[in-house]
KEKE-3310 file (N, C-alpha, C; in steps of 0.2 Angstrom, whole numbers, plus 5000, padded with zeros to 4 digits):
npx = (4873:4865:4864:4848:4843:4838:4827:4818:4810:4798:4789:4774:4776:4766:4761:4756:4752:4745:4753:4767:4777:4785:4775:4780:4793:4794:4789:4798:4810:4806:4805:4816:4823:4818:4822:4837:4840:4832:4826:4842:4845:4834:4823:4813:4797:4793:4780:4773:4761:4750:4754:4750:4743:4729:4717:4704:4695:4685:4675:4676:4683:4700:4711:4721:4736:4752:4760:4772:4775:4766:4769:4782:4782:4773:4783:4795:4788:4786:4798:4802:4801:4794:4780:4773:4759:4753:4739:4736:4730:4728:4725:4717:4705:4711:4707:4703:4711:4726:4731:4729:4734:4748:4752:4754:4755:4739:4738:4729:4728:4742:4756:4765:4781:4796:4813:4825:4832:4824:4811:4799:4788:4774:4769:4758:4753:4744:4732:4735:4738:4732:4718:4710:4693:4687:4694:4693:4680:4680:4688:4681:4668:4676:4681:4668:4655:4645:4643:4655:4649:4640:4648:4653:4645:4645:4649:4667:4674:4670:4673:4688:4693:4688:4693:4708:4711:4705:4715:4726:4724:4723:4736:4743:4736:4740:4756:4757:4753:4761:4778:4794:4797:4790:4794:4797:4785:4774:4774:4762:4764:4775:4770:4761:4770:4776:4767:4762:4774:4775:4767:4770:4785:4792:4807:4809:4800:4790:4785:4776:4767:4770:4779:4791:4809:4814:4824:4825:4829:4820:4818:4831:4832:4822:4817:4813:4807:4804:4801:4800:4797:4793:4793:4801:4812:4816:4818:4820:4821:4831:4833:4846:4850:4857:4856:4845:4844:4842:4840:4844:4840:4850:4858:4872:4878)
npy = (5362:5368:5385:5393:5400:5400:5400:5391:5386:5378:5369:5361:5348:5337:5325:5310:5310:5302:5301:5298:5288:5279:5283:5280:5281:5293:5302:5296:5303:5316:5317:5315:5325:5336:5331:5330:5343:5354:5351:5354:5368:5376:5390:5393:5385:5385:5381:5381:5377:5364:5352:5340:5331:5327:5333:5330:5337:5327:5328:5320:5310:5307:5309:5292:5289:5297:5298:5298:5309:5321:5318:5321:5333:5336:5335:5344:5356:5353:5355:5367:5374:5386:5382:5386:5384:5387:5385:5377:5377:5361:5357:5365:5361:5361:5360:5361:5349:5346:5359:5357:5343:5348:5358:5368:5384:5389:5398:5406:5416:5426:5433:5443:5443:5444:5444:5445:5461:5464:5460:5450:5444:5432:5417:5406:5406:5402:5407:5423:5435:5429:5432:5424:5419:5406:5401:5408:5406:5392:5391:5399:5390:5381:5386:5389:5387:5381:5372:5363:5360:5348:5342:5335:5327:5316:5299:5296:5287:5287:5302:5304:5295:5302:5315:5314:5308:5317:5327:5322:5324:5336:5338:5332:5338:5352:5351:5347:5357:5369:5374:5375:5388:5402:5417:5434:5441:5433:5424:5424:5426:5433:5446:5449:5452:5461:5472:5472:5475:5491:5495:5491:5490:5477:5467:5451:5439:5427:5410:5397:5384:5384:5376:5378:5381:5397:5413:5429:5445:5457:5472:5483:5482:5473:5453:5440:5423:5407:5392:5378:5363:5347:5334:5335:5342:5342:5352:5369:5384:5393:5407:5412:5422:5430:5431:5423:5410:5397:5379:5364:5349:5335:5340:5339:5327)
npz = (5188:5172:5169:5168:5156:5141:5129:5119:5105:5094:5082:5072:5076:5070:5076:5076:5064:5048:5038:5043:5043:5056:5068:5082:5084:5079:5089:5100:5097:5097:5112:5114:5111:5120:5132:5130:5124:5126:5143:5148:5147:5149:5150:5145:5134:5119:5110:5094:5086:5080:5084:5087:5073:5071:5084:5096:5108:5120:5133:5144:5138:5128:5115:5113:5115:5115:5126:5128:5126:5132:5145:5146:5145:5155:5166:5163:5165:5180:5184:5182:5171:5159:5150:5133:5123:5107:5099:5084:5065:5065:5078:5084:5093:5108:5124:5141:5145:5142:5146:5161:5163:5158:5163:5154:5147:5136:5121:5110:5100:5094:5102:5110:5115:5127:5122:5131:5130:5117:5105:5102:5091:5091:5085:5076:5064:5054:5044:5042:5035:5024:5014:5007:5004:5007:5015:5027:5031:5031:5043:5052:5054:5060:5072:5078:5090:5093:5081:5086:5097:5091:5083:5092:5098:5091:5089:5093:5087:5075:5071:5075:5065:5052:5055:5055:5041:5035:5038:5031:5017:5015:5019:5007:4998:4997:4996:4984:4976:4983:4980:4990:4992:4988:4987:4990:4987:4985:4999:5011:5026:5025:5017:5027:5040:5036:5034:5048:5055:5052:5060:5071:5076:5079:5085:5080:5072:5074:5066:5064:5054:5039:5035:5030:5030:5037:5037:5039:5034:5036:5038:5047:5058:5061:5060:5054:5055:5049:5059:5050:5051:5062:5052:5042:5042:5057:5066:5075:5085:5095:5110:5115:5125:5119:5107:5092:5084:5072:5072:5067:5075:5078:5067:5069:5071)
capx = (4868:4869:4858:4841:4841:4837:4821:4815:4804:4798:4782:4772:4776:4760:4761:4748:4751:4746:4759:4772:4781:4786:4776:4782:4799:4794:4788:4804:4814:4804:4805:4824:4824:4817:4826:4844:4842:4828:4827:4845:4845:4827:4820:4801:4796:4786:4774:4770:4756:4750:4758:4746:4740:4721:4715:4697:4695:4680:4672:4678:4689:4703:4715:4725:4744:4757:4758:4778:4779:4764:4773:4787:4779:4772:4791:4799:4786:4786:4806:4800:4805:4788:4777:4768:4756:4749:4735:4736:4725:4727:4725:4715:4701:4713:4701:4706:4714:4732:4734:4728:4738:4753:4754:4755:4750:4738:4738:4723:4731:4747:4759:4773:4785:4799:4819:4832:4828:4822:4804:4797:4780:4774:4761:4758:4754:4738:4727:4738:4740:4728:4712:4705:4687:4686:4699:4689:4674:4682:4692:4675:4667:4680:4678:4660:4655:4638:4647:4658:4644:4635:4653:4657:4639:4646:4656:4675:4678:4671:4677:4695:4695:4688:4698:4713:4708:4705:4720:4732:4719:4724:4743:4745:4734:4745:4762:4756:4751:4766:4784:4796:4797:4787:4797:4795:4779:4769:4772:4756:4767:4780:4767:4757:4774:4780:4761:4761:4780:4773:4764:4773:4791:4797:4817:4807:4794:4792:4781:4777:4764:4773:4783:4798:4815:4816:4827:4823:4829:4816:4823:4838:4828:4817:4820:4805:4809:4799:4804:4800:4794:4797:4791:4807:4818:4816:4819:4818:4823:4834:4837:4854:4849:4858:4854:4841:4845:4838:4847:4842:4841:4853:4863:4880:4879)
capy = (5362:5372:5389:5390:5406:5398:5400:5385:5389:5373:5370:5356:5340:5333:5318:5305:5309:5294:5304:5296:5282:5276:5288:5279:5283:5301:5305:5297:5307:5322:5316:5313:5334:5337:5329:5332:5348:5358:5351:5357:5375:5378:5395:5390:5382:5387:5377:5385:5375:5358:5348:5336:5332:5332:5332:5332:5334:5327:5333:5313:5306:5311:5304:5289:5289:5303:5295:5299:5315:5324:5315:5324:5340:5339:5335:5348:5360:5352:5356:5377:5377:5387:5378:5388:5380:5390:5381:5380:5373:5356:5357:5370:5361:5360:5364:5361:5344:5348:5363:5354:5340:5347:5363:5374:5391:5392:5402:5406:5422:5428:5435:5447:5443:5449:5440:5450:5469:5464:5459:5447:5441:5424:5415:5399:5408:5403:5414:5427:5438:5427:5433:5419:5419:5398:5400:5413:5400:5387:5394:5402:5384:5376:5390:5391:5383:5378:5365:5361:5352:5345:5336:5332:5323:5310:5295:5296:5279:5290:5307:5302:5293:5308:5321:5312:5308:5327:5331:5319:5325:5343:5341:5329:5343:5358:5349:5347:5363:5372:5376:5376:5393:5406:5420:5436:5442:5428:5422:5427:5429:5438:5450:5450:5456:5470:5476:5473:5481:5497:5497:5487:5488:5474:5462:5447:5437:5419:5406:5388:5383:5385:5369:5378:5383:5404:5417:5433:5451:5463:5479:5482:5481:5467:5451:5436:5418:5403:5388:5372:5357:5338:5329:5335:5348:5342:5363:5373:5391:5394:5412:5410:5426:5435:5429:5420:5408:5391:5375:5356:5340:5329:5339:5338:5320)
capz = (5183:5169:5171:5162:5152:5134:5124:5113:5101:5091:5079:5067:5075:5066:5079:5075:5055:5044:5033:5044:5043:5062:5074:5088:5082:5079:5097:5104:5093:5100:5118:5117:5108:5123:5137:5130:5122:5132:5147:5155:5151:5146:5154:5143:5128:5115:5104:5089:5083:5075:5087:5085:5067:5074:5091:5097:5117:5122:5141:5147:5133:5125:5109:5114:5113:5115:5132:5131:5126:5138:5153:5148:5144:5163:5169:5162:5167:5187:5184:5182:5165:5157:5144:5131:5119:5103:5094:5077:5060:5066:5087:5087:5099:5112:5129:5146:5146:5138:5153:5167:5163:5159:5165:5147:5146:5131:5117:5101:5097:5091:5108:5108:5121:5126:5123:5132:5126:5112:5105:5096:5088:5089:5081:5072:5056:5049:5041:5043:5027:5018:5012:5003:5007:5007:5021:5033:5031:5035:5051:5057:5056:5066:5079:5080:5098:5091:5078:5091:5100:5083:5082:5099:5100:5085:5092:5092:5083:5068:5071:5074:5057:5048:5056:5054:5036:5032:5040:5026:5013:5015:5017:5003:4991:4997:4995:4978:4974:4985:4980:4995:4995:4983:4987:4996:4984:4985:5004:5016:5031:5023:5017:5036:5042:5034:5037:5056:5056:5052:5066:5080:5074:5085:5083:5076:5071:5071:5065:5061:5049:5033:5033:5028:5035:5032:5040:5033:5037:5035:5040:5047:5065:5064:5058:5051:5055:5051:5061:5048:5058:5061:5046:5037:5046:5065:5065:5081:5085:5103:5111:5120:5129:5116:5099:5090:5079:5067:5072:5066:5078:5075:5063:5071:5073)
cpx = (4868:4861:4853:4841:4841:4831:4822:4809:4804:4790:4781:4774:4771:4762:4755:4747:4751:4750:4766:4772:4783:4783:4778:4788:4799:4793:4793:4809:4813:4806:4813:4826:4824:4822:4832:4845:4838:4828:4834:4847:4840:4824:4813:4804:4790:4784:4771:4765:4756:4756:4757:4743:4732:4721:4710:4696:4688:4679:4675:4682:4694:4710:4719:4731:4746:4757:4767:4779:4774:4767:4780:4787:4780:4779:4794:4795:4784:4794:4807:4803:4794:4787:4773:4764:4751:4746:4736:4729:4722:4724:4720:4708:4705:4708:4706:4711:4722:4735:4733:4735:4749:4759:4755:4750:4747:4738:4733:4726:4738:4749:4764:4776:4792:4808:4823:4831:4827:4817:4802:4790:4778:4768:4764:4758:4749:4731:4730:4741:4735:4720:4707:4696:4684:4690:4695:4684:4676:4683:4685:4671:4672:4681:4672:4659:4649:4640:4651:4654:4642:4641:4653:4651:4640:4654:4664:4678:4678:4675:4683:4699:4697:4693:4706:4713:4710:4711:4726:4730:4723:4731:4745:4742:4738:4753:4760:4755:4757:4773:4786:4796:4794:4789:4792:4788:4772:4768:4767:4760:4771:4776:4762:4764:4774:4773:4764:4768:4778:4769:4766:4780:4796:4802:4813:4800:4795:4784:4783:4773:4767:4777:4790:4804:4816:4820:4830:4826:4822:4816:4830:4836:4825:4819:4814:4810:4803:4802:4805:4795:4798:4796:4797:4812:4820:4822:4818:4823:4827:4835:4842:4854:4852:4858:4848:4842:4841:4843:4841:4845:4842:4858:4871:4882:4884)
cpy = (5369:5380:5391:5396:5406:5399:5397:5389:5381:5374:5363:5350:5336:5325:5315:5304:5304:5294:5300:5291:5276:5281:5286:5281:5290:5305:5304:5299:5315:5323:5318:5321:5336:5337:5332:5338:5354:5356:5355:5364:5378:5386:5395:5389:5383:5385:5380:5379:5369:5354:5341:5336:5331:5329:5334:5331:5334:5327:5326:5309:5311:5307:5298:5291:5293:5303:5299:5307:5322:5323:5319:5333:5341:5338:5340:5357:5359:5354:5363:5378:5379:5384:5385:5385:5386:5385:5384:5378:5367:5353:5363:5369:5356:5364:5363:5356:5345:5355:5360:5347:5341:5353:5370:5378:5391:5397:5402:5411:5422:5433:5440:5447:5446:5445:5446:5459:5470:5460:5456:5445:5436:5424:5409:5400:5407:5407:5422:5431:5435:5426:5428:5418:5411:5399:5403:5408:5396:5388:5395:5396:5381:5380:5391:5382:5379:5371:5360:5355:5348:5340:5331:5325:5315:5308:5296:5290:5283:5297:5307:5302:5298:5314:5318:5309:5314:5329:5328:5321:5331:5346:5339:5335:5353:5356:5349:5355:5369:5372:5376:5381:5398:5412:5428:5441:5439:5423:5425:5431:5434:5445:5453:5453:5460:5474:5476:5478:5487:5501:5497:5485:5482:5470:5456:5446:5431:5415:5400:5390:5382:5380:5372:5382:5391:5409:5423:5440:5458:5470:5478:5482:5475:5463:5443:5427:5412:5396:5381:5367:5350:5335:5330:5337:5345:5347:5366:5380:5391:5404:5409:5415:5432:5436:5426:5417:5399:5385:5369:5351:5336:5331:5340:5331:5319)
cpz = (5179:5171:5165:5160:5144:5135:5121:5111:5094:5086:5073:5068:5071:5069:5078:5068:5052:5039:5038:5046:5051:5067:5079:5090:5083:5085:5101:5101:5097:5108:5120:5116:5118:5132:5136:5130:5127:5140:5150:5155:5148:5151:5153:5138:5125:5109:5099:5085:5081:5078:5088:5078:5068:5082:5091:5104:5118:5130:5145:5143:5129:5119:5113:5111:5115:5122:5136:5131:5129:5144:5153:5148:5152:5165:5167:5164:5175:5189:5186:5175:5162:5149:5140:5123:5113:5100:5088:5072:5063:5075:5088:5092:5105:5119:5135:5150:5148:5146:5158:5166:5161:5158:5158:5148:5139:5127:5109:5099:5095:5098:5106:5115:5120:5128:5126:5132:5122:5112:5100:5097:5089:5088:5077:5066:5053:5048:5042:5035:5022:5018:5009:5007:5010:5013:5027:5035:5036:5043:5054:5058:5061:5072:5082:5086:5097:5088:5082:5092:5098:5086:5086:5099:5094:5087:5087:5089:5073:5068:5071:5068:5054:5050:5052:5044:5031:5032:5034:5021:5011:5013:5010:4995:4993:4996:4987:4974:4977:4983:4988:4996:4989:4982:4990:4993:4984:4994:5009:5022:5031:5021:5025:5040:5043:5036:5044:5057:5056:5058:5072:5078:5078:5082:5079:5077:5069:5072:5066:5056:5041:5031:5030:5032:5032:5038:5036:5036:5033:5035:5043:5057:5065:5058:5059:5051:5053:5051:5057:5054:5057:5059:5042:5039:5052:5067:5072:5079:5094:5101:5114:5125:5124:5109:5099:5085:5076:5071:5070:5073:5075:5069:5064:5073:5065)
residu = (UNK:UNK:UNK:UNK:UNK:UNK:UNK:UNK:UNK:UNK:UNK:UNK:UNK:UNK:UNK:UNK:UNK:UNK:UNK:UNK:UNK:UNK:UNK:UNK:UNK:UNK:UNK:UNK:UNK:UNK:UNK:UNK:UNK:UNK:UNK:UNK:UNK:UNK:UNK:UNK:UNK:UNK:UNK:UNK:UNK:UNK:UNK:UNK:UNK:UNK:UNK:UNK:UNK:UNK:UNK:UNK:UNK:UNK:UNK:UNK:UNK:UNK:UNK:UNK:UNK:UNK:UNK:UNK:UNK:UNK:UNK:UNK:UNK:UNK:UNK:UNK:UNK:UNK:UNK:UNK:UNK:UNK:UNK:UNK:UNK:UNK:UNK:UNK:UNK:UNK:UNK:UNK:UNK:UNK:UNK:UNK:UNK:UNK:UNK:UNK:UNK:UNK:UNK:UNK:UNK:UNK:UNK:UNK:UNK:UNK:UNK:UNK:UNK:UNK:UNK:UNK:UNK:UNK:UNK:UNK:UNK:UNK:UNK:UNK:UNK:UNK:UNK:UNK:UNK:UNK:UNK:UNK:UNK:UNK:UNK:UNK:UNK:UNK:UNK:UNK:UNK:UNK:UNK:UNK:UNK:UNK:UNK:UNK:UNK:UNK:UNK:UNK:UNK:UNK:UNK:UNK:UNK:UNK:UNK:UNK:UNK:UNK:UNK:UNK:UNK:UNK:UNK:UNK:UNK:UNK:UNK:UNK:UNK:UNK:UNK:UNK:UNK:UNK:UNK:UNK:UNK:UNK:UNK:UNK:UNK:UNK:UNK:UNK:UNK:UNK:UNK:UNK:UNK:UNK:UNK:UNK:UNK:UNK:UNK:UNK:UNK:UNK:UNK:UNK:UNK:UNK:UNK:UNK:UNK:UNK:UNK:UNK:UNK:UNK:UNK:UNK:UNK:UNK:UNK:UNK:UNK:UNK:UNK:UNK:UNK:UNK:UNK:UNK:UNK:UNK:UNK:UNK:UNK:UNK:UNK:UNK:UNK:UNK:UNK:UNK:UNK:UNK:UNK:UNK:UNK:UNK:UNK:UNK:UNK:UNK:UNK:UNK:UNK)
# end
C-alpha cells in the first residue's frame, strides 16, 4: 500500500447544476477522481466550496441524490484518510447532516494549515476583496438565523426549485459579465492577497470560487493558487509532501 502523505485539495463541483448536461455522469466522474486518485495515498481532502450547487438541510430531510459520492466521502474518511469541508456561496447551509454522515471537518472561515514546513491559506474565496455593498447584503441575509427559519418553514418541493433556479440565474449572469481572467488589478482575490500577505506572510494561498485555473507567484516567498472546478477544468491541487502543484483529471489519458 502506497503511503498516505498527499494533500488534495479540490473545489466547485456545482453537483446538482441544471447548467449540466449529464449529472449522473458528473458525480461518477467525481466518484471515480476519488477512488483512483485520492483514495490510495490520500493523507486529507479538502473541499473548497460549492460542492453542491444548492443545498438546504432541513432538521428531518435532506436533498435527494449524491447518494454515490457521500458513501464515498464516508469510505474514504472510515479508511483514516481526513475530510475537510469549506462552505461556500452555494453550500453555505450545510448544518450537521454532511459531518455526521460522513465524517468531514467543517469549515465557514478561511484556515491556515500547515503543508510540510510550509503554510498555506485556504478558503473558498468569496467575498474576499470585494466590497460591493449588494454583496455584503446579500451574504448577511443568507447567514441570518432568523431567515434561516422563515425559509426552512416553506416546503421543499418549492425551495429546491427556487434555490436551484437562483443558483443557474446567477452563474449564467456572471459568465456573461466575466472574462476568464481580468488580470492582477481587477481580480478580488489577488488584491485580498497581497493585503493579507503583509500581515501573515505564509507559502500559499489557495481558492475555489473563481472558476478559473491561476498559479500566481506573489513574492518570491508565497505563492496564490486558484484551483478552477469541475464544470470545465475537473482541476484539483495535490501536495506531494514537497511541492504543490495544479493537475487535470483525465488529462494524461
Amino acid at each position: 500500500m502506497a503511503e498516505r502523505n498527499k494533500i488534495y485539495f479540490a473545489s466547485d463541483f456545482h453537483m446538482g447544476s441544471r447548467a449540466v448536461e449529464d449529472p449522473m455522469a458528473q458525480e461518477r466522474l467525481i466518484v471515480q477522481w476519488l477512488e483512483t486518485v485520492v483514495k490510495p495515498d490520500a493523507k486529507a481532502l479538502y473541499l473548497l466550496g460549492d460542492i453542491f450547487d444548492y443545498w438546504w438541510e432541513y432538521k428531518y430531510v435532506v436533498p435527494r441524490g449524491f447518494t454515490r459520492f457521500l458513501g464515498k466521502l464516508g469510505e474514504l474518511h472510515d479508511s483514516g484518510i481526513e475530510i475537510h469541508w469549506f462552505t461556500g456561496n452555494h453550500d453555505i447551509w450545510i448544518f450537521d447532516y454532511i459531518p455526521q454522515e460522513t465524517g468531514a471537518v467543517m469549515h465557514r472561515c478561511p484556515v491556515v494549515i500547515q503543508l510540510g514546513e510550509k503554510r498555506a491559506y485556504v478558503a473558498h474565496g468569496d467575498g474576499l476583496g470585494d466590497d460591493s455593498t449588494a454583496f455584503k447584503i446579500l451574504r448577511s441575509m443568507f447567514h441570518n438565523r432568523f431567515l434561516q427559519v422563515l425559509f426552512a418553514a416553506i416546503h421543499p418541493r418549492w425551495t429546491m426549485a427556487f434555490g436551484l433556479a437562483w443558483s443557474r440565474h446567477s452563474r449564467t449572469k456572471r459568465e456573461k459579465a466575466n472574462t476568464p481572467y481580468l488580470g492582477e488589478e481587477q481580480e478580488h482575490l489577488i488584491q485580498y492577497s497581497k493585503a493579507y500577505l503583509k500581515n501573515d506572510p505564509v507559502n500559499y494561498l489557495l481558492y475555489g470560487h473563481r472558476h478559473i485555473l491561476l498559479d500566481l507567484m506573489l513574492s518570491r516567498e508565497s505563492r496564490m493558487l486558484i484551483i478552477g472546478d469541475w464544470l470545465e477544468y475537473n482541476s484539483y491541487a495535490v501536495w506531494d509532501g514537497e511541492e504543490l502543484r495544479l493537475e487535470i483529471y483525465g488529462a494524461e489519458a
